[in-house]
C-alpha positions as CSV (number, residue, x, y, z in Angstrom):
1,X,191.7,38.0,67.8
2,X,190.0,34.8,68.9
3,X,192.2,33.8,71.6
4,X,191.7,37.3,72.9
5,X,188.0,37.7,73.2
6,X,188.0,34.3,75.9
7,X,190.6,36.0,77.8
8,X,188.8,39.4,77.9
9,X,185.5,37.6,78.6
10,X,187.1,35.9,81.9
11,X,188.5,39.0,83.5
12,X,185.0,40.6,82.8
13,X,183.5,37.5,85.0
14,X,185.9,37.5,87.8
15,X,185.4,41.1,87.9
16,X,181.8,40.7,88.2
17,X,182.3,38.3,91.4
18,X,184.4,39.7,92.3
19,X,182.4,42.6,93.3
20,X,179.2,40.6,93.8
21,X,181.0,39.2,96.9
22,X,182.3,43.0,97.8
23,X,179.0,44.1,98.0
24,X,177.7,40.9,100.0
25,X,180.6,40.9,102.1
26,X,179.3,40.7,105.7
27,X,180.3,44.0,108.3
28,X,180.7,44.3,111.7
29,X,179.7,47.1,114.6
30,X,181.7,47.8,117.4
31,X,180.4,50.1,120.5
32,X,181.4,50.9,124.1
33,X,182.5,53.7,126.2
34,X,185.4,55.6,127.2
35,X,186.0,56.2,130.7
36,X,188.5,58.0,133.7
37,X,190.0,55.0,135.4
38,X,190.5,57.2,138.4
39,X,186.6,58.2,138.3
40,X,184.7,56.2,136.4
41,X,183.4,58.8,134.2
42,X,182.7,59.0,130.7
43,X,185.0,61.4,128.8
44,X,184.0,63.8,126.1
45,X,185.4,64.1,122.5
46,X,188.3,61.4,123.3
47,X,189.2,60.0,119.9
48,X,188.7,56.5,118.8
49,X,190.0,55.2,115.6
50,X,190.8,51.6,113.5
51,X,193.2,50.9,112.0
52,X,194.2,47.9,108.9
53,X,197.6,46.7,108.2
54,X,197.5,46.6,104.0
55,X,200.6,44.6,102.4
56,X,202.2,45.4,99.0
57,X,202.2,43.0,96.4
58,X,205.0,41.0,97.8
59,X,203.3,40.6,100.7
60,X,206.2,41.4,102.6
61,X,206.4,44.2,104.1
62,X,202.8,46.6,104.9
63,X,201.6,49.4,106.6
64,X,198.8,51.0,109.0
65,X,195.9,52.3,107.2
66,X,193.2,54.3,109.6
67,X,189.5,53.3,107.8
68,X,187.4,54.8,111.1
69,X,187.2,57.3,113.7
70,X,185.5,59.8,115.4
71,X,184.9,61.5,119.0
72,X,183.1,59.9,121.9
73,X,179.5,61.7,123.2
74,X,179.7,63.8,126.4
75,X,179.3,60.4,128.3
76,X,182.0,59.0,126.8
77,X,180.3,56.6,124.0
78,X,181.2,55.5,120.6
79,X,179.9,53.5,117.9
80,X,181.2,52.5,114.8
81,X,179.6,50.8,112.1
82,X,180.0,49.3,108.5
83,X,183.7,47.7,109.4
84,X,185.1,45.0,107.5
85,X,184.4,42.0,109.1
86,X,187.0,39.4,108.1
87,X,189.9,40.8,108.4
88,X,192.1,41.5,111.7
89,X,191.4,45.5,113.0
90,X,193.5,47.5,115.4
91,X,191.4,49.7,118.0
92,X,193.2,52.5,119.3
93,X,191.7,55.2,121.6
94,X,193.6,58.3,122.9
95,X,192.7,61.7,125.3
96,X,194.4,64.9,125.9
97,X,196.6,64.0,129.2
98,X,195.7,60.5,129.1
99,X,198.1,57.2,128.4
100,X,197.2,55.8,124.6
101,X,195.0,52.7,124.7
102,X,195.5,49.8,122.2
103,X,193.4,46.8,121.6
104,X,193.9,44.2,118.8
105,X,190.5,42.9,117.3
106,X,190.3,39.7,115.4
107,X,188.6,38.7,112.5
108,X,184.8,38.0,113.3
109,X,184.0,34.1,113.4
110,X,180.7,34.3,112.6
111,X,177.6,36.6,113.2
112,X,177.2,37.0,116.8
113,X,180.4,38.4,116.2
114,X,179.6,41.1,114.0
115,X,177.9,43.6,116.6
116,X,180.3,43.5,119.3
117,X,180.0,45.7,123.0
118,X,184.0,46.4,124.2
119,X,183.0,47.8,127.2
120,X,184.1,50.4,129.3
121,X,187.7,51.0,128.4
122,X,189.5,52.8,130.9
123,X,192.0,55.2,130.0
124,X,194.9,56.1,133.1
125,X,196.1,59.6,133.4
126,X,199.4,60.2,132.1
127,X,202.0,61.3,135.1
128,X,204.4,63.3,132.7
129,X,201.5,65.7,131.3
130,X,200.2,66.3,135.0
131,X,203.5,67.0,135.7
132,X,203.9,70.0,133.4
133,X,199.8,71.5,133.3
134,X,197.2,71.5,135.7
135,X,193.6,71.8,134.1
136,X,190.3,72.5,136.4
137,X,187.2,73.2,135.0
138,X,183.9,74.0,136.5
139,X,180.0,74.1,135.0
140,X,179.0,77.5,133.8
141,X,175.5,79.3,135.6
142,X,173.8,79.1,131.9
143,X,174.4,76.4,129.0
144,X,172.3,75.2,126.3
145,X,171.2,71.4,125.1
146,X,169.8,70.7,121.8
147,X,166.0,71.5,123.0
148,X,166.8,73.2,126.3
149,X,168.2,75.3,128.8
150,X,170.0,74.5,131.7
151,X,170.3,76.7,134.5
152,X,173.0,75.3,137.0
153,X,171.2,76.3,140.7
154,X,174.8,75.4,142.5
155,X,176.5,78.5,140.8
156,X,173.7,80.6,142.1
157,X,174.7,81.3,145.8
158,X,171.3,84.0,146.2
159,X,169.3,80.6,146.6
160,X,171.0,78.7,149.2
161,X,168.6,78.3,151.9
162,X,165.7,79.2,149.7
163,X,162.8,77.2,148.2
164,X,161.9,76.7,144.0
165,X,160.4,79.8,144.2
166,X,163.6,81.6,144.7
167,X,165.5,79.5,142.8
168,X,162.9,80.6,139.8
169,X,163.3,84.2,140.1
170,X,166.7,84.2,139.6
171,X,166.4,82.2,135.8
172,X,166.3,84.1,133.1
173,X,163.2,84.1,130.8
174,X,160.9,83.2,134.1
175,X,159.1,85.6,135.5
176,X,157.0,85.4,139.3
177,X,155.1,87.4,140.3
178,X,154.3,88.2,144.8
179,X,151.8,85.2,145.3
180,X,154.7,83.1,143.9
181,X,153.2,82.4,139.8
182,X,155.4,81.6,137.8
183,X,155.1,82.7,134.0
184,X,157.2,81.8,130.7
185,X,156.4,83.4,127.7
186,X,153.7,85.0,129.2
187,X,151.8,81.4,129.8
188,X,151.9,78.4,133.1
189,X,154.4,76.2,132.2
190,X,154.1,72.6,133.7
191,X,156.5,71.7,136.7
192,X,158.5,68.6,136.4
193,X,160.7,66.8,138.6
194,X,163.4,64.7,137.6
195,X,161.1,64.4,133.9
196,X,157.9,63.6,135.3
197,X,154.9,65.9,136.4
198,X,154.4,66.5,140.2
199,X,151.7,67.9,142.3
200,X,154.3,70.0,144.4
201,X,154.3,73.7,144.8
202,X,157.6,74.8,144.3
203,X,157.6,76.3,148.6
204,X,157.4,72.8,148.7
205,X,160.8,72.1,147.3
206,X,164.3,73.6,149.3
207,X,166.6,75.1,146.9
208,X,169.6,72.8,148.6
209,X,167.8,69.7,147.2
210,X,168.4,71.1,143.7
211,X,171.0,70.6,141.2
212,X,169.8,72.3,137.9
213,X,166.4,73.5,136.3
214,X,165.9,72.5,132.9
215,X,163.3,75.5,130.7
216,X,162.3,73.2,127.4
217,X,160.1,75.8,125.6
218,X,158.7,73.7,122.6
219,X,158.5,70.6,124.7
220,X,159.0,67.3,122.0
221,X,156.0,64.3,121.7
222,X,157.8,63.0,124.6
223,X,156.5,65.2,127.0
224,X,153.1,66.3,125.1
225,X,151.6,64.9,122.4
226,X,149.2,67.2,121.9
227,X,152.2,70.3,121.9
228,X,149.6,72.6,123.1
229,X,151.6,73.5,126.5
230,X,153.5,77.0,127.5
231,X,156.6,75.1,128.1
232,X,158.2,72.9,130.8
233,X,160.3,73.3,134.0
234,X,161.9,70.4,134.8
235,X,164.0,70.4,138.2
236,X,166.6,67.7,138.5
237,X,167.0,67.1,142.0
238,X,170.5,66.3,143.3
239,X,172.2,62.8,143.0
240,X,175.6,61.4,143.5
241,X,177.0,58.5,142.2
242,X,180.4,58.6,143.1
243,X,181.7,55.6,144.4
244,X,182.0,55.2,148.0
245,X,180.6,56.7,151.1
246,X,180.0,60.6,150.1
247,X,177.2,63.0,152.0
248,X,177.0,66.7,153.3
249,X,175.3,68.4,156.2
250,X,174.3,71.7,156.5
251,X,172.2,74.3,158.8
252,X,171.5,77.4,159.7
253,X,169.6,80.0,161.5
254,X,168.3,84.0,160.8
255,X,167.6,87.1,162.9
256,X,164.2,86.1,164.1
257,X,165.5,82.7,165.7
258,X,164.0,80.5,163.0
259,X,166.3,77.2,161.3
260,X,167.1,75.5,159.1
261,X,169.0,72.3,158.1
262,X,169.8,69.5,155.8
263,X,171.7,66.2,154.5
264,X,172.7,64.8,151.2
265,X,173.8,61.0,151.9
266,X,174.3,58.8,149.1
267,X,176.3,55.3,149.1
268,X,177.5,53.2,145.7
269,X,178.6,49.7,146.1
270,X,179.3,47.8,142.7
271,X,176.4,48.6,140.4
272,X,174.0,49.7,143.6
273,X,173.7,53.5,144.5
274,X,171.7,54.3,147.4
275,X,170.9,58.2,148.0
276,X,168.6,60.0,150.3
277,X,167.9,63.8,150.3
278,X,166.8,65.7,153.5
279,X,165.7,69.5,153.7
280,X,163.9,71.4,156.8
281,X,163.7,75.2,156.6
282,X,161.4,77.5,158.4
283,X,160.7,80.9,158.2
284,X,158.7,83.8,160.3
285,X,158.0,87.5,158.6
286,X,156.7,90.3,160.2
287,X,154.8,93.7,158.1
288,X,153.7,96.8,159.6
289,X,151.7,99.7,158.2
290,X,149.9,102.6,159.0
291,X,146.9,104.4,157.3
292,X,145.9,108.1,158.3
293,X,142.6,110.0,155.9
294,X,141.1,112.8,156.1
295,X,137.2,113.1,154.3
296,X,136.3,116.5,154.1
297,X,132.0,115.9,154.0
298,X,129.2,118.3,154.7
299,X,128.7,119.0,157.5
300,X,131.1,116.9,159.3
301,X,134.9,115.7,158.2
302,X,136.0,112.5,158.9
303,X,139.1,111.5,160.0
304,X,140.5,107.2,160.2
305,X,144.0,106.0,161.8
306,X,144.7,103.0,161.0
307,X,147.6,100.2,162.8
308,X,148.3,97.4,160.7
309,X,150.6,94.5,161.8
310,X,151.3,91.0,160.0
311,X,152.8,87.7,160.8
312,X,153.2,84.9,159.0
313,X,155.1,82.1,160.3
314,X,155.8,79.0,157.5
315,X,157.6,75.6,158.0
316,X,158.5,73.0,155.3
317,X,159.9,69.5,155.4
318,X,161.3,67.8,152.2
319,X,162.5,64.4,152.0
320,X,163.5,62.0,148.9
321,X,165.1,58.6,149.1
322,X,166.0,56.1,146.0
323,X,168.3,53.5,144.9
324,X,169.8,53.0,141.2
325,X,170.5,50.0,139.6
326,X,173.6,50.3,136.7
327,X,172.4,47.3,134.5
328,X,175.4,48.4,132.0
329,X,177.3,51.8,131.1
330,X,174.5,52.9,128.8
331,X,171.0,51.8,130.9
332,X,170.2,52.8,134.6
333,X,167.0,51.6,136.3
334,X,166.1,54.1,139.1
335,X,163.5,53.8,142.2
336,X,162.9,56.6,144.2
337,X,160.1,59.3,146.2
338,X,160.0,62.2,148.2
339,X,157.6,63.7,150.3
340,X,156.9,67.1,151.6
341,X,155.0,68.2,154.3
342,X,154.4,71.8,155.7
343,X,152.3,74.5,157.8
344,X,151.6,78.2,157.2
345,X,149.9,80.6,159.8
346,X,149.2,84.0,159.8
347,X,148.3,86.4,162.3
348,X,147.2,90.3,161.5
349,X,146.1,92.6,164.0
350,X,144.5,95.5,162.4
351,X,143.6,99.0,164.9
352,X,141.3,101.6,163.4
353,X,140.4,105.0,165.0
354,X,137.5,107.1,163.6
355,X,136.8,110.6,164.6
356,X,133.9,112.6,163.1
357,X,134.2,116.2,163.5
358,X,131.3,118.6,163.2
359,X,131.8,121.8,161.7
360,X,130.9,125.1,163.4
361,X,126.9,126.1,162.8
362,X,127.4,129.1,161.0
């Protein structure tokens, strides 16, 4: 009995450090992103996971044990946290139709080793899947973010060569009225562009220049910290970043011999982007009407004709230039303005004829 109570006593204490130094063990992060090596895009739910070699007892033979995963965000990032930090890790990251990628991670040496960035780790399509299935996809008119909706103006063809205004009409849940209002929820929203307030009309902005329009009805502090507004519109003008020379032109012309035309141009070097947006659009409408009364009075009856014709004639010129800077895959610094200029006349030519007639003395 008393030679066992010492030995009892020392297992209890190496237990006890034991798991004093578990708990004070230090951990490591790792981050980065998941890219297209063909595109340089991000790619959505691709799986990420590490991996631990644990050995038996002997020591001599072991296996692969996975101790974290998940899915990369819709840009293509991941982060995992709370690893082991002094041991050796295995990442591996893998894609529907893409080749499997496998890093080997060594034991941190110290703490600036803990939170480590891998980068952008490009995965390369795999030639025997494309050689069997062909997969194309293409952004619906209507989808939904976590505090949003985004309405995808590229889908809606009943806007090209429009302005904001007839862009808006066409979004569910927005109502405008003839003099061009717009309404949600039966109050003003506020118009943003590209997540900032503008003084613009929205005649003022050509419905080629845009790519989506965002409706946040309960806008967050970010936008209003007061949250005493209607809601917000935010239109995300059109951007490219592919890499490369890319642009567009386009133009056209309607049955009263007015134009329009306009150029996307953008150009990305390395971590430089350079885009410029140009829109011109005019537009000439012509009303008629005519008016004929009859006022029976006593003693005389009155009768009016009445020739009513309209023009309007409007012209609008929208510009926006910019350059962005990619300081890494997560953080963009962007520089940009547009302006818009424009001139609306009218012309109505109104012909009234008036004839009083007398009735008969009786």
């Amino acid at each position: 009995m008393k030679s066992t109570l010492p030995v009892l006593l020392l297992v209890f204490i190496s237990t006890f450090v034991y798991g004093q130094n578990s708990r004070s063990a230090p951990q490591r992060r790792l981050y980065g992103k998941i890219m297209d090596a063909s595109t340089n895009k991000g790619l959505d739910a691709a799986s990420v996971q590490l991996s631990l070699r644990r050995f038996d007892a002997s020591g001599q033979s072991g296996k692969d044990t996975t101790i974290d995963g998940m899915l990369t965000s819709r840009n293509g990032d991941f982060n995992l946290e709370n690893l082991p930090a002094n041991v050796n890790l295995t990442f591996i990251a893998t894609a529907i139709g893409y080749q499997t990628f496998e890093l080997k991670i060594p034991a941190s040496l110290g703490k600036s080793d803990n939170d480590k960035d891998l980068g952008n780790i490009k995965l390369k399509v795999d030639p025997k899947l494309l050689e069997s299935v062909t997969v194309t996809a293409s952004k619906p008119l209507m989808s939904l973010g976590i505090d949003r909706k985004v309405f995808n103006v590229e889908k809606n063809l009943a806007s090209v060569g429009g302005t904001a205004e007839d862009v808006m009409r066409n979004v569910p849940s927005i109502s405008v009225d003839l003099d061009g209002n717009v309404t949600l929820r039966n109050s003003t929203p506020q118009i943003f562009v590209d997540g900032r307030p503008t003084t613009m009309t929205l005649e003022q902005i050509p419905a080629d220049a845009i790519e989506s329009v965002e409706i946040i009805t309960n806008p967050s502090a970010k936008f209003d910290a007061s949250g005493g507004t209607a809601g917000i519109l935010n239109i995300v003008l059109k951007k490219n970043r592919r890499t490369g020379y890319n642009g567009n032109l386009r133009a056209g012309i309607d049955q009263r011999g007015r134009y329009s035309y306009g150029a996307d141009l953008n150009l990305r070097q390395n971590k430089i982007n350079f885009f410029a947006n140009l829109n011109s659009r005019q537009r000439k409408s012509i009303s008629t009407g005519k008016t004929d009364r009859l006022t029976n009075l006593d003693p005389a009856n009155t009768q009016l004709f009445q020739q009513d014709r309209n023009i309007r004639e409007y012209s609008n010129f929208f510009g926006r230039a910019g350059f962005d800077y990619l300081i890494d895959n997560r953080n963009t610094l962007t520089v940009s303005g547009y302006m818009s200029t424009g001139n609306f006349e009218s012309d109505s030519k109104n012909d009234l004829y008036v004839d009083t007639l007398y009735n008969a003395i009786k």
